[in-house]
N, C-alpha and C positions, 0 to 999 in steps of 0.2 A: 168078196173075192171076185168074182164077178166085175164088180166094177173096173177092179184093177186089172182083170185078166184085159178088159175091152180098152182101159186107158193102155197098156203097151202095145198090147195091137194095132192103137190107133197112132202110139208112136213111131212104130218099127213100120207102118205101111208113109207116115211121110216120112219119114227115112229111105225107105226105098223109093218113095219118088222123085225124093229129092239125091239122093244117089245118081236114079236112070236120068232125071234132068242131067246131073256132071256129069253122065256119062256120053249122053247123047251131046252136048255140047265137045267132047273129047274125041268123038266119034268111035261109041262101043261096036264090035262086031257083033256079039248072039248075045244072050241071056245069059248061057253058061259065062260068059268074058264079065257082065253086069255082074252076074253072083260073086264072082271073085273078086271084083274089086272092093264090094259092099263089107266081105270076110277081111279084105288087108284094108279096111275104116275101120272094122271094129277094133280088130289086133291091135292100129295105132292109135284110138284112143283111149284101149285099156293101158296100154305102155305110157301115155302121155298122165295118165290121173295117176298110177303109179310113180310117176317122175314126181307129180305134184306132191303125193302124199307123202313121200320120202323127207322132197325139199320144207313141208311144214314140218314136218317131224323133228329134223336138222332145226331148222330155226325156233321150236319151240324148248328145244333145250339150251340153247344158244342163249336165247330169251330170261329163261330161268338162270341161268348162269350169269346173266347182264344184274336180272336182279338181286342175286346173291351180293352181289359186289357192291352195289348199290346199296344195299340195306346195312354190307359191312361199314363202306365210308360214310354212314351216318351215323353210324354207334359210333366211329372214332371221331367225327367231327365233332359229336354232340361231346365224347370225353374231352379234345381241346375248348369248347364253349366251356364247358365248367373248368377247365384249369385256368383260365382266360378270369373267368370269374371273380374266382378266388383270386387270381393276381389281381385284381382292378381292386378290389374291394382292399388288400394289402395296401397296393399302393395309395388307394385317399388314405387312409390313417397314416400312413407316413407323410405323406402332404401335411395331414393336420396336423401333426406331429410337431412336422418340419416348421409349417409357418407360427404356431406356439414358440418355438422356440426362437426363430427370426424375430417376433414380437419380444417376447422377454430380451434378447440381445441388442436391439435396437433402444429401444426405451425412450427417451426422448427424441432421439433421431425420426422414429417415427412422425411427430409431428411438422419436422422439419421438413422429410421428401413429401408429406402429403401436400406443403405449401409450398411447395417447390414444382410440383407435380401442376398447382392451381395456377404459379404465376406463370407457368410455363404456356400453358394455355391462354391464358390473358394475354400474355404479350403474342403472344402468335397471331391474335384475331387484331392488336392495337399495332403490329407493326404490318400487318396487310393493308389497314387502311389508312397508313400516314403515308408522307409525303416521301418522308426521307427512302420510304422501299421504292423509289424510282433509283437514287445513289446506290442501293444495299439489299439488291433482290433475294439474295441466297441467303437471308436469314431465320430464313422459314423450313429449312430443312433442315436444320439442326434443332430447330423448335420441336418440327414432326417427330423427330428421331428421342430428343427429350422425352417429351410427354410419352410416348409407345412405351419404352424403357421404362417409362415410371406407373403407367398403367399397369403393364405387364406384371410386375411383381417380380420378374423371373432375373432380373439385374438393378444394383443399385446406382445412383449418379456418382460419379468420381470428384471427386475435389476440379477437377482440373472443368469440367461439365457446369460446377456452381459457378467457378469462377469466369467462366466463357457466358456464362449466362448475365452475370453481374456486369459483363464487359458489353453486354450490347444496351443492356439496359440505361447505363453510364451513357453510353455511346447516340442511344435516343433520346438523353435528355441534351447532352451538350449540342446535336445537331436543330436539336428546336427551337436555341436561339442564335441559330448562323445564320447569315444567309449567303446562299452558295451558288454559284453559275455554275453553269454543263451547255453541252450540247441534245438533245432529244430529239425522239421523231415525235412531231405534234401535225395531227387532222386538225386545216385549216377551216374557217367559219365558210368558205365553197366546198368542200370536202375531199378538198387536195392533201396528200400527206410530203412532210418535208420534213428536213431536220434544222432545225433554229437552235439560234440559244435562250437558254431558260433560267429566270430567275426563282429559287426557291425561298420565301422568305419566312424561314423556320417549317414548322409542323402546321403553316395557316394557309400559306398562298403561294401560287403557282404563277408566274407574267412573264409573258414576250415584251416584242416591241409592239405589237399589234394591242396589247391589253392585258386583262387577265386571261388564266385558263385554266377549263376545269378536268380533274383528278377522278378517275374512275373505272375499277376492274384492271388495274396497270395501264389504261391509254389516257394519253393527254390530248386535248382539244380545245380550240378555241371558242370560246361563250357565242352563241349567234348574235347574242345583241351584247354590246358593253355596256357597266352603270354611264354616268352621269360623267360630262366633260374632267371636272373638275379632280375625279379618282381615277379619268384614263392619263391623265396629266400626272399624277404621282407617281405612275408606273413606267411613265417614261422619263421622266427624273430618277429613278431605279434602277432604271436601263444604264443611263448615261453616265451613274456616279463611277467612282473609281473606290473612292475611298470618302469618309466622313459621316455626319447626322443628315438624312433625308427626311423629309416629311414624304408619306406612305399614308393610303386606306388600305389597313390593314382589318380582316375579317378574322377576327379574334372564333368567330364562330365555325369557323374553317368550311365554308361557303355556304351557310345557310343564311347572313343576311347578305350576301352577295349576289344568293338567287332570288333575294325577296326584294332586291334593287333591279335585277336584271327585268321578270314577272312586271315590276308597275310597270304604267304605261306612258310613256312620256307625253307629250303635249302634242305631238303630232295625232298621235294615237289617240289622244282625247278628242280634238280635232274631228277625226274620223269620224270618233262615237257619234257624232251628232248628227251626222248625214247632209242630205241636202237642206233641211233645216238649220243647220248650223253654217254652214260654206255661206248661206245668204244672210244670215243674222252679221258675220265675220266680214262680206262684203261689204254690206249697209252703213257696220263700222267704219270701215276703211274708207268709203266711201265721205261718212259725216266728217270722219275724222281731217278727212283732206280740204271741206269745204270749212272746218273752222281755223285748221291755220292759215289757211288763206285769207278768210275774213280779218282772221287780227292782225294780221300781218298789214290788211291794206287798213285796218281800221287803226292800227298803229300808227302808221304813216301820217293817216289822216289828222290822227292827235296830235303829232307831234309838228305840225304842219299849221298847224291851228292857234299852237301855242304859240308859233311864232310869230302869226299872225295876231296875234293880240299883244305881243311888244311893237309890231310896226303900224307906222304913219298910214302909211300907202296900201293900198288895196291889193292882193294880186291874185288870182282867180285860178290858181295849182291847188287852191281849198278851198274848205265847203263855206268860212267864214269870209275869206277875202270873197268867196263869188254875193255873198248876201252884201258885203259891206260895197260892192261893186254897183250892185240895184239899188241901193241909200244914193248914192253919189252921182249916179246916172240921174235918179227923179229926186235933186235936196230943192229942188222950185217948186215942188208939188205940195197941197196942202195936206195934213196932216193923216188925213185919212185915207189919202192916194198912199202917204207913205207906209202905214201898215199894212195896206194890201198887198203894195210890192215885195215887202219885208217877207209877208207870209209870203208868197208865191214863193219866194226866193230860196225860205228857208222849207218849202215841201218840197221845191226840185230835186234837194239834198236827200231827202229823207228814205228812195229808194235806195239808192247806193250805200246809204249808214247804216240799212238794214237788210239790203240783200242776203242773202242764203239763212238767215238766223230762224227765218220759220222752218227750213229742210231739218236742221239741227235740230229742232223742238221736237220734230215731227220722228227722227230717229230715236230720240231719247224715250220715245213715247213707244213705240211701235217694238223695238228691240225687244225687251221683255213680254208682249206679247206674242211674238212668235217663240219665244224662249218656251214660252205655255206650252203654243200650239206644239214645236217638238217635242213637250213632256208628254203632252194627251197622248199623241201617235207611238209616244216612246213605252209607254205601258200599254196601249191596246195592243203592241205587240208581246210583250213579256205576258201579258192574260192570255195571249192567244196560245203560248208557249206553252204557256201550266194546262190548256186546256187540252193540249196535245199530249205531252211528257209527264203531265201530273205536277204537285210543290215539292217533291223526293231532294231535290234537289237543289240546295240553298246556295249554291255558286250560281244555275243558272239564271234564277230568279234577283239575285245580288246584280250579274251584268247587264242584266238588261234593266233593272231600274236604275244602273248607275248611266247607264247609254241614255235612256229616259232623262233625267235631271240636265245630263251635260247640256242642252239645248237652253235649258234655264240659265246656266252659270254662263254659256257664252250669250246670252241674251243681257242680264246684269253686267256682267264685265263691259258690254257696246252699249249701256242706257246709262251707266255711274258717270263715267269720262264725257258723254257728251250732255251731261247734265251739267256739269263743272265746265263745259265746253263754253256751253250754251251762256252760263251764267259770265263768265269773262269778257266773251264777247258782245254779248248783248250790256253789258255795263258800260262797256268800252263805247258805244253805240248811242246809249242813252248821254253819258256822258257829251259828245259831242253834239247831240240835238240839245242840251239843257243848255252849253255854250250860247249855241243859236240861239235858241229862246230869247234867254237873257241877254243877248248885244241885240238883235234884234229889237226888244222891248226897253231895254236902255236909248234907241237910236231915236224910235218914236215916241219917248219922253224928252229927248234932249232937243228933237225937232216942234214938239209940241211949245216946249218952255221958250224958244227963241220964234215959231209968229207970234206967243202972245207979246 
C-alpha cells in the first residue's frame, strides 16, 4: 500500500507541475487561479474517459452484432454450398446419362465424326503449309471452327459441314495440279518488298521472273542465291509461256532439293576455298595454259611451213628447213665435212625456237600439284587448330574445312592434267620438226658425200 500511496503522489505532484508549467506559460495570477485550473483538468479528463468508455461500449455491441450476422451468412452460405453440391453431383449423372445415351444413338456415326474430327485436323495443319493457302487464306477458320465443334462434344457436324469440308479437300487436290499466276507482295533478294507476279506451279514451287521463291509462315521471298543457270532458264520459259508443254525444274520435294541446290557451292565458291594457294596454282595455269597455245600455234605454222618446204626446189628461209637447206647451198663447194658442220650449226640455230617455252610447261605440270599439297598441309593445320579450340562436336565444321583443305589439291590436278597433255602435243609437234631436220640434214651429207666420191 505504501508503495502505491508514494506512486500517486508521485503522479499528482508532476501533474501539478506540469499543470503550474501551463499555467505559468498562460500567465496564472495566484495559486488559488493554479488550483482551479488543475480541478477543471481533472473534471475534463474524467468527462473525456467517460466519452471513451461509452463509445467502446457502443462499438462492442455494434461488434457483437457485425458478428452475429456474419456467423448467420455462413450457415446460409454453407446451406447453398451443399445444395450446389447435390446439384453438381445430379447433374454429372445426367451428363453420364446423357452421353450413354448419345453413344447408343450414334452408333456407327460415332466412328464417323471421330474421323472426321482427325481429318479435320490433318487438313488444317496440310493446308497452312501448302502453297495454294497463299490463293485460299480463309480456310483455316472453318477448319478451327470444325475441329472445336467436334472436340467439344457439345454439337454435332451437319451434312452441309461434311460436305464443305469434302469441297476443299477436292479443291486442294485439283489446285496441286494447276498452275496459276496472281499478283503477291514478295521480299526481294535486297530486302525490298513489291508486288510482282507469281507463278505457282501446283503444291511444289513458287517463281517470279527473277527465279524461284521460297514459301514460309505466309511471306514469300526471294532465294539469296538461285540453283544453277540452266533451272533459272526453265522458270523464265514459265514466265513467258502462254499456253502449252514447258519443260520446268520442278521440286517434287517442295524445296528441300531446291535448298540442297541453292546450300552447294558453286565453282566460284570453290575457288575461294582455296585461298591464296589456289588463286596462284589458277594463275600458274592460266599462265602455262597461254604459253602452250602459243607454242603450237607457232609450232603449227612451223610444220605446216616445213611441209611445204619439202615439196619445193628452191630454198626459202620463212622455215626452219628452207633456212638449213639455205646453209647446204651457200657451202655445196665445201668438202664433206665442212658440210655437216654447217648442216649441224644450222639445224641447232633452230632448235631454240622449236623448243622455246616447253620446259616452262614441264615445269608447271610439275609444280601445280605440289602446291596443290602445300594448300592441303596449311588447309588441315587449320581445321586441327579448329578442333583444338571448339572440340570434333561438331562434324560440319571439321567436313569444311577438310573440304577447304583438299580443294587446293583438285585445283592443283585440274592445272598439272591439261598441261601434261599440253606439254605432250607440243613437244611432239617440236620433236617432229627437229627429226625432219635431222633427217634432210643427214640425207644432204650422204648425197653430198656420194657425189665427191
Amino acid at each position: 500500500m505504501k508503495r502505491i500511496t508514494l506512486i500517486i503522489a508521485a503522479g499528482l505532484l508532476s501533474l501539478g507541475f506540469a499543470t503550474a508549467n501551463a499555467q505559468e506559460d498562460a500567465g496564472a495570477a495566484s495559486m488559488q487561479e493554479l488550483l482551479r485550473l488543475i480541478e477543471q483538468g481533472q473534471a475534463r479528463d474524467s468527462r473525456e474517459a467517460r466519452q471513451r468508455e461509452a463509445a467502446f461500449a457502443q462499438a462492442r455491441n455494434q461488434q457483437q452484432s457485425l458478428l452475429n450476422q456474419a456467423r448467420a451468412e455462413r450457415t446460409r452460405q454453407e446451406n447453398i454450398s451443399s445444395q450446389l453440391e447435390n446439384q453438381f453431383e445430379a447433374n454429372q449423372q445426367r451428363i453420364i446419362t446423357a452421353r450413354q445415351a448419345l453413344d447408343e444413338r450414334l452408333g456407327a456415326l460415332k466412328e464417323l465424326f471421330g474421323v472426321l474430327q482427325t481429318v479435320s485436323g490433318d487438313t488444317q495443319g496440310r493446308f497452312a503449309a501448302s502453297l495454294t493457302n497463299i490463293e485460299f487464306p480463309n480456310r483455316s477458320e472453318f477448319l478451327v471452327e470444325l475441329g472445336g465443334k467436334m472436340a467439344g462434344a457439345s454439337s454435332l457436324a451437319s451434312i452441309e459441314d461434311i460436305e464443305r469440308l469434302w469441297a476443299m479437300l477436292h479443291q486442294e487436290v485439283v489446285e496441286s495440279g494447276r498452275v496459276s499466276r496472281f499478283n503477291h507482295l514478295v521480299t526481294k533478294a535486297d530486302g525490298e518488298q513489291g508486288e510482282v507476279e507469281v507463278v505457282r506451279v501446283g503444291a511444289f514451287n513458287l517463281i517470279s521472273e527473277n527465279g524461284y521463291l521460297e514459301y514460309e509462315n505466309g511471306n514469300i521471298s526471294e532465294l539469296q542465291r538461285q540453283p544453277d543457270g540452266r533451272y533459272v532458264g526453265t522458270t523464265r520459259d514459265l514466265m513467258e509461256a502462254e499456253s502449252g508443254a514447258v519443260n520446268f525444274g520442278l521440286d517434287v520435294t517442295r524445296g528441300g532439293i531446291l535448298a540442297l541446290l541453292v546450300e552447294s557451292p558453286t565453282i566460284k565458291d570453290r575457288i575461294e576455298q582455296g585461298g591464296i594457294v589456289g588463286y596462284c596454282i589458277i594463275a600458274l595455269g592460266i599462265i602455262g595454259l597461254l604459253i602452250a597455245i602459243m607454242r603450237w600455234l607457232a609450232l603449227s605454222t612451223a610444220d605446216r611451213k616445213v611441209k611445204s618446204q619439202l615439196k619445193s626446189e628452191t630454198a626459202s628461209t620463212d622455215n626452219p628447213l628452207g633456212r638449213v637447206l639455205a646453209a647446204y647451198e651457200s657451202n655445196r663447194g665445201a668438202d664433206t665435212e665442212t658440210i655437216e658442220l654447217k648442216l649441224s650449226e644450222a639445224a641447232l640455230k633452230e632448235m631454240p625456237d622449236l623448243t622455246k617455252g616447253l620446259l616452262f610447261i614441264k615445269v608447271v605440270a610439275a609444280v601445280a600439284p605440289l602446291m596443290g599439297l602445300l594448300g592441303t598441309v596449311t588447309g588441315m593445320i587449320k581445321t586441327f587448330q579448329v578442333i583444338t579450340l571448339y572440340g570434333a562436336g561438331d562434324p560440319k565444321m571439321m567436313a569444311g574445312g577438310i573440304s577447304q583443305a583438299l580443294m587446293t589439291t583438285v585445283l592443283g590436278l585440274c592445272v598439272a592434267i591439261p598441261m601434261v597433255l599440253l606439254h605432250t602435243v607440243v613437244s611432239g609437234k617440236s620433236r617432229k620438226i627437229v627429226n625432219i631436220l635431222q633427217s634432210q640434214s643427214a640425207g644432204l651429207v650422204a648425197q653430198h658425200s656420194e657425189r665427191s666420191q
